[in-house]
C-alpha positions in Angstrom: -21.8 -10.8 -4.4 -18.9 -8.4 -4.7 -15.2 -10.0 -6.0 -12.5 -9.1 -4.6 -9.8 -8.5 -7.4 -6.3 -7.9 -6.8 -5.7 -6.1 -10.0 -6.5 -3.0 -9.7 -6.5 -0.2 -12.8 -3.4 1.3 -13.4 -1.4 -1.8 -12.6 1.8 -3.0 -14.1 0.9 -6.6 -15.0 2.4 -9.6 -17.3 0.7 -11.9 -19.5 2.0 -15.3 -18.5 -0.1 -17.7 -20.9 -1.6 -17.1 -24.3 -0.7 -15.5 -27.6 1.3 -12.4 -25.9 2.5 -14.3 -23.3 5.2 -12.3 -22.2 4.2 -8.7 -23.0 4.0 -6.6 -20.1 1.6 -3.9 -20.0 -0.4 -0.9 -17.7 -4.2 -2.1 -16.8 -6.4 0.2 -18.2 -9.7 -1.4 -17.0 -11.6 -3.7 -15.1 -14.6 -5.8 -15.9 -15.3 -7.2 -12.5 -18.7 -9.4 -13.8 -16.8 -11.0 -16.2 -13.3 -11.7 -14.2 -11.2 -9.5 -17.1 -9.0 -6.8 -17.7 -7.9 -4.8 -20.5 -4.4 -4.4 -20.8 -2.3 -1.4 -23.1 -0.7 -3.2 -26.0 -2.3 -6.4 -25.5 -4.1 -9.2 -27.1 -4.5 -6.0 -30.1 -7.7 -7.5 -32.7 -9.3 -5.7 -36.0 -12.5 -4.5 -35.7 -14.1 -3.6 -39.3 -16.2 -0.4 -39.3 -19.0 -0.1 -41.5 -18.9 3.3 -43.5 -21.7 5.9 -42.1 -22.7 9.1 -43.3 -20.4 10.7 -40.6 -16.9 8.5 -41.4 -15.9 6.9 -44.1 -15.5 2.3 -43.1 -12.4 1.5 -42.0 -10.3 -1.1 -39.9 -9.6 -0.5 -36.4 -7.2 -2.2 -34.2 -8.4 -1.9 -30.5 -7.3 -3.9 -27.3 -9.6 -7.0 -26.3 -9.9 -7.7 -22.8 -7.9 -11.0 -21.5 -8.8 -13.1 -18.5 -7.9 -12.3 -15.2 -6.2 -15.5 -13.9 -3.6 -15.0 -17.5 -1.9 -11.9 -16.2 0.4 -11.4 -12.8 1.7 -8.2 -11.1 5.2 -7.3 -12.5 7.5 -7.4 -9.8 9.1 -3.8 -10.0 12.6 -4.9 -8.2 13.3 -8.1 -10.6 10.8 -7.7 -13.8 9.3 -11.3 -13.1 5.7 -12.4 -12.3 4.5 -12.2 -8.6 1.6 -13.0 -6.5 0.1 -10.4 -3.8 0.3 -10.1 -0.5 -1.0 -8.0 2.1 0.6 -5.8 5.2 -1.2 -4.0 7.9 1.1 -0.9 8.8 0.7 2.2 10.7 -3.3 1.4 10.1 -3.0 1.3 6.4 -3.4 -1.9 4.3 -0.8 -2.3 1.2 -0.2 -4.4 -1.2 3.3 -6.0 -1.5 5.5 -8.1 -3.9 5.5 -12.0 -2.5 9.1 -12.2 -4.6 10.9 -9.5 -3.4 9.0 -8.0 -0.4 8.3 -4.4 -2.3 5.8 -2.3 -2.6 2.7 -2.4 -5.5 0.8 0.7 -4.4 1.9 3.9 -5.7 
């Protein structure tokens, strides 16, 4: 069964429940089969490397991928967290801010 996701990569979300609730971010992925995103700058966790032959160990910090349902669109008119809504113009479906009526696509 395919989902249908409103987030989309390359989105400008906010995180509106969790440790970085408040930090706003770009979507760099989408993990459909598990209903999660990963976000730039977000939810940030160690990772310890163990050392090979190749690289010496060492401690990385990489993003971990956060729930779907704890991030919104980012309104671009007023900065605040918005749903989705969808208009069919000229033939062409878009995705616009419920808050203040504008645009999401680029």
């Amino acid at each position: 069964m395919n989902k249908k996701l409103k987030i989309k990569t390359g989105d400008t979300v906010i995180v509106v429940t969790g440790k970085d609730k408040g930090k706003t971010g770009n979507v760099t992925t989408v993990i459909k089969s598990n209903d999660r995103v990963i976000v730039e700058g977000v939810n940030i966790v160690k990772r310890h490397r163990k050392a090979t032959q190749e690289s010496p160990g060492k401690i990385e910090e990489i993003e971990a991928s956060i729930h779907i349902s704890n991030v919104a669109h980012l309104d671009p008119e007023t900065g605040k967290a918005t749903r989705v809504k969808y208009d069919l113009k000229d033939g062409l479906k878009r995705r616009l801010s419920v808050v203040s009526g504008s645009l999401l696509d680029k």
